[in-house]
C-alpha positions, 0 to 999 in steps of 0.5 A, spaced: 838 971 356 843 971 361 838 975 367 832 969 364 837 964 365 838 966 373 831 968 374 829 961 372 836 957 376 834 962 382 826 959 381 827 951 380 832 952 387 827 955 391 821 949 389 826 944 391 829 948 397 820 949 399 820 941 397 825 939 401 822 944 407 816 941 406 814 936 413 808 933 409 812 931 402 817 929 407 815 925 411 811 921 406 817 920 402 821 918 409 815 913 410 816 909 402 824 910 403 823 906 410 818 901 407 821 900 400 826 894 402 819 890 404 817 892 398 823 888 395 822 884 399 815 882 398 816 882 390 822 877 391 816 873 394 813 873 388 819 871 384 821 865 389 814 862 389 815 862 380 821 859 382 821 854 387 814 853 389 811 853 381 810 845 378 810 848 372 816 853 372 820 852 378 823 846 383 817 844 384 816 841 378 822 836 380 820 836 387 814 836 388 814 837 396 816 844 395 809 846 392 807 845 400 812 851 402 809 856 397 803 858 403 809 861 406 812 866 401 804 867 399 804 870 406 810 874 405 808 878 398 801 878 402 804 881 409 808 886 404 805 889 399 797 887 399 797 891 405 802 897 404 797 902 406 797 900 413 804 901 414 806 907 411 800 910 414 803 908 421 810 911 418 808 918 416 804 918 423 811 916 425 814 922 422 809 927 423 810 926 430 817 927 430 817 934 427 811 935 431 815 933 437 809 929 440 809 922 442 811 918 435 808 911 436 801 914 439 801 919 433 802 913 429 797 908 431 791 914 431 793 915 424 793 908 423 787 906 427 783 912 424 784 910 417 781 903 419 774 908 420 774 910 414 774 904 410 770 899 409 769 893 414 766 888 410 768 883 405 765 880 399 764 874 399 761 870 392 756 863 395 753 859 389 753 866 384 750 870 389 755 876 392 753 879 398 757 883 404 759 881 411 760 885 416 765 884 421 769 879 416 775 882 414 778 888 410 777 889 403 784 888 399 784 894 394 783 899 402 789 896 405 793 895 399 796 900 393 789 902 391 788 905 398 795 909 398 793 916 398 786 916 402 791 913 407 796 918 406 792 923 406 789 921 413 795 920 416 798 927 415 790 930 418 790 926 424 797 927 425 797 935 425 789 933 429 792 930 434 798 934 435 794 941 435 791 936 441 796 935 445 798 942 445 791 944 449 794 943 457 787 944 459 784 937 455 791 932 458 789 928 463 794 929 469 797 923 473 801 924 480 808 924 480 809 918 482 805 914 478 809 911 471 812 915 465 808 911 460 801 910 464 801 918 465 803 918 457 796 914 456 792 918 460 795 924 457 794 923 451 787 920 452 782 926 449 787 927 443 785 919 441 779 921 442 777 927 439 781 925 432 778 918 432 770 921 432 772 927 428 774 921 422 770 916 424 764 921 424 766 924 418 768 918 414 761 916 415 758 923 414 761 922 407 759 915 406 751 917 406 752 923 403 755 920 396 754 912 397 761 911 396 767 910 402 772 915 402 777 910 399 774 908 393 772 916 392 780 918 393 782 912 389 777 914 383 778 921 383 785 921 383 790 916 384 788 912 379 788 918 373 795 920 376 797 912 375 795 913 368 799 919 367 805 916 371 805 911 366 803 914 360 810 916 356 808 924 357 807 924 365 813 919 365 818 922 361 816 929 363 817 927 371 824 923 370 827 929 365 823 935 371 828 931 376 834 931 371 834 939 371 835 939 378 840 934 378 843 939 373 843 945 378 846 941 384 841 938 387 838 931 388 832 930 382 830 923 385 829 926 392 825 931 390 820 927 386 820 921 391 813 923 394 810 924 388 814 917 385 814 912 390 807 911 392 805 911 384 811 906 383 809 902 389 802 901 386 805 899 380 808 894 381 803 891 387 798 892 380 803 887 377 804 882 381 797 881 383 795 882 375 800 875 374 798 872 380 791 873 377 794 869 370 794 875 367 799 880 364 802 885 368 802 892 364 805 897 368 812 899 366 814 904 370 817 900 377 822 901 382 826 896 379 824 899 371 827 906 374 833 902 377 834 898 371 833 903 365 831 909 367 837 911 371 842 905 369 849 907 370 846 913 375 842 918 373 843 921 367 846 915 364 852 917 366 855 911 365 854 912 358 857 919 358 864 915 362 864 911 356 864 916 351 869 920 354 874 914 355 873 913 347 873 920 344 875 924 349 882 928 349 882 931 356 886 928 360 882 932 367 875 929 364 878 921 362 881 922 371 874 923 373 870 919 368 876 913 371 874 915 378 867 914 376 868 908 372 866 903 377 861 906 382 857 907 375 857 900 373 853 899 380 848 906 379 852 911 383 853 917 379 856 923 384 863 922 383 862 924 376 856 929 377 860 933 381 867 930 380 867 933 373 862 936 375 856 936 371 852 941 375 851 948 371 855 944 366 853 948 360 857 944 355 853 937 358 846 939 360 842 938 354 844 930 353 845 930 361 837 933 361 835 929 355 837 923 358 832 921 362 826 921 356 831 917 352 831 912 356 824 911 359 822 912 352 826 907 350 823 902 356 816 904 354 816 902 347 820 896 348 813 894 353 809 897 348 811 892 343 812 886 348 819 885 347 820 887 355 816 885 361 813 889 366 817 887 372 813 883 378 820 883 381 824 890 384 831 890 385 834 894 390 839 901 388 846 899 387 845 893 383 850 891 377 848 893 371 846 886 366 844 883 373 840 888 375 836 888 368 836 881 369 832 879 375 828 883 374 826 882 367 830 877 364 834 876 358 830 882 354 831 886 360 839 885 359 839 886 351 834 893 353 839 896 359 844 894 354 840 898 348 839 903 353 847 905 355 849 905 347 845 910 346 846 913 351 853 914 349 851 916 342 847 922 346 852 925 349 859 923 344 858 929 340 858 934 346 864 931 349 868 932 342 865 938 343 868 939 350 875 938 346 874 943 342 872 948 347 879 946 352 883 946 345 881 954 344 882 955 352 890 952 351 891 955 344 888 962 347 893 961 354 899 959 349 897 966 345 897 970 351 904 966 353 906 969 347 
């Protein structure tokens, strides 16, 4: 039991050391950890137009020239969130370059521009009942939007290691004299690497289109973004993904940081579904968002280690345990789980691992029933990491929110006090087998 044990310890270190070595996972998860304060942002937006701008819920009811401000937190969600692809294509660009060690901005705009050959370039317009496309009028939103996340993602690490392969054939760099500016050389270096990339997109894109009738956006988005949506948002692909990142926190490792590039392009299109579900006068229906993740999943930090803190300052009689759970008191109340995961520790913590593991299910079973039976709405508002708890929960989904987080932490504590007083029990026989051997 114990050599299986090792063997499987010695397994799950080398996926998430290959995870974190990997230069496509982590340049996309790089790309959504710097864009995600827009994504905030952007969901603030939403709230401050229902709040102040709305004359039926908000300021505006009372003040009706307020109502005239709301083209302009419109814009704000529209320029954050309704095209999301296109900034996150540049970033992973971005970063790819860097690890390639090309120019970063010139990778980042090719990819960019190369994701634009492959979508559309015409916009639907409805006049009288009668719908036709418009070349040359726009871009549809589900290509530049959460919809058109993965085809942008894949494009992005294409064209970047295209254009970086490029860039390394000397013979293809249009060479400047010395004296002419470092910049004006850079563009004429890197001239036939653009060129090359855009065509064998552009070429290919449209090869594609002819071939199946449909754009590679619409393609990717039906084939696989959407199914692994659904999967995310179910309570088997939900509850198994968040428990996946709890055993590697139980090995030492950041479990969030290791599913970020599968988590965060799945989240941002949810809540992006939310908001533009609500701004359509529908319900939204996509439970899992970043601000659900900060708000219950991992409320009092991962594992729902603020419920293990109260459960030791209850029932523990461990005088090592109660300082830590001291320590970590207050950084729990705002998310923050490393004094106590590593203080007690919780890592290869035997006597914690089921609850610390299980924790994760608990409580996105919990969120997930709570919006199946519509007690909870699913959120068009995120909050950032480091929120108090109640607060939290409460701007992101009301007082339902507040009464679930509370809920959540509660059993939580059920969870994991009958292994604390089995904690007291193990250091009970440790002290009594230390006096015997005094003795």
């Amino acid at each position: 039991m114990a050599k299986f044990t090792e063997k499987f310890e010695d397994g799950l270190m080398i996926i998430a050391e290959k995870v974190d070595d990997n230069k496509y996972l982590g340049a996309i998860k790089n790309a959504f950890t710097t864009f995600m304060p827009f994504i905030i942002v952007g969901s603030f937006a939403s709230l401050f137009n229902t709040l102040i701008c709305s004359t039926s819920t908000g300021l505006a009811a009372f003040i009706p020239a307020l109502a005239k401000i709301s083209p302009a937190f419109t814009a704000i969600n529209f320029a954050t969130l309704s095209i999301m692809a296109l900034p996150i294509c540049f970033l992973i660009g971005s970063e790819l370059a860097k690890r390639n060690k090309v120019p970063e901005h010139i990778c980042a705009i090719t990819s960019l521009v190369a994701f634009l050959c492959v979508v559309p370039q015409s916009v639907s317009i409805v006049v009288e009942g009668l719908e036709s496309a418009v070349s040359g009028a726009g871009l549809p939103g589900d290509a530049i939007g959460a919809q058109g996340l993965f085809i942008a993602m894949i494009i992005s690490v294409l064209v970047s290691e295209l254009f970086s392969a490029l860039m390394k054939i000397d013979k293809i760099k249009i060479k400047m004299p010395a004296s002419v500016p470092a910049a004006i050389s850079q563009s004429f270096n890197t001239l036939i690497p653009i060129l090359v990339s855009l065509v064998v997109v552009g070429v290919a894109g449209q090869l594609f289109f002819l071939a199946t009738g449909t754009y590679m956006n619409s393609w990717i988005y039906s084939v696989v973004q959407a199914p692994l949506e659904a999967i995310f948002q179910s309570p088997f692909g939900a509850i198994a993904l968040f428990m996946i990142a709890q055993v590697f926190w139980f090995l030492g490792i950041h479990g969030n940081m290791i599913i970020t590039p599968i988590r965060n392009p799945l989240i941002a299109s949810a809540l992006a579904a939310n908001i533009a579900t609500a701004a359509a006068g529908g319900v939204p229906d996509q439970p899992i968002t970043y601000g659900a993740l900060v708000s219950f999943i991992v409320v009092g930090g991962a594992g729902l280690v603020l419920s293990l803190i109260i459960a030791i300052l209850l029932f523990s009689k461990r005088d090592d345990e109660k300082a830590v759970a001291k320590l970590g008191l207050i950084p729990g109340l705002f998310g923050i789980s490393e004094p106590v995961v590593f203080g007690l520790p919780l890592v290869l913590n035997v006597t914690y691992a089921i609850p610390f593991i299980l924790s994760a299910g608990l409580a996105t079973g919990c969120l997930l029933f709570a919006t199946s039976i519509g007690f909870v709405p699913c959120n068009i508002v995120d909050v950032p990491f480091g929120f108090p708890i109640v607060v939290s929960a409460f701007i992101g989904h009301g007082w339902q929110g507040v009464v679930l987080q509370l809920v959540i932490l509660a059993l939580g504590v059920l969870l994991y006090t009958p292994f604390v007083l089995m904690s007291n029990k193990q250091y009970q026989r440790e002290q009594e087998k230390l006096n015997a051997e005094k003795e």
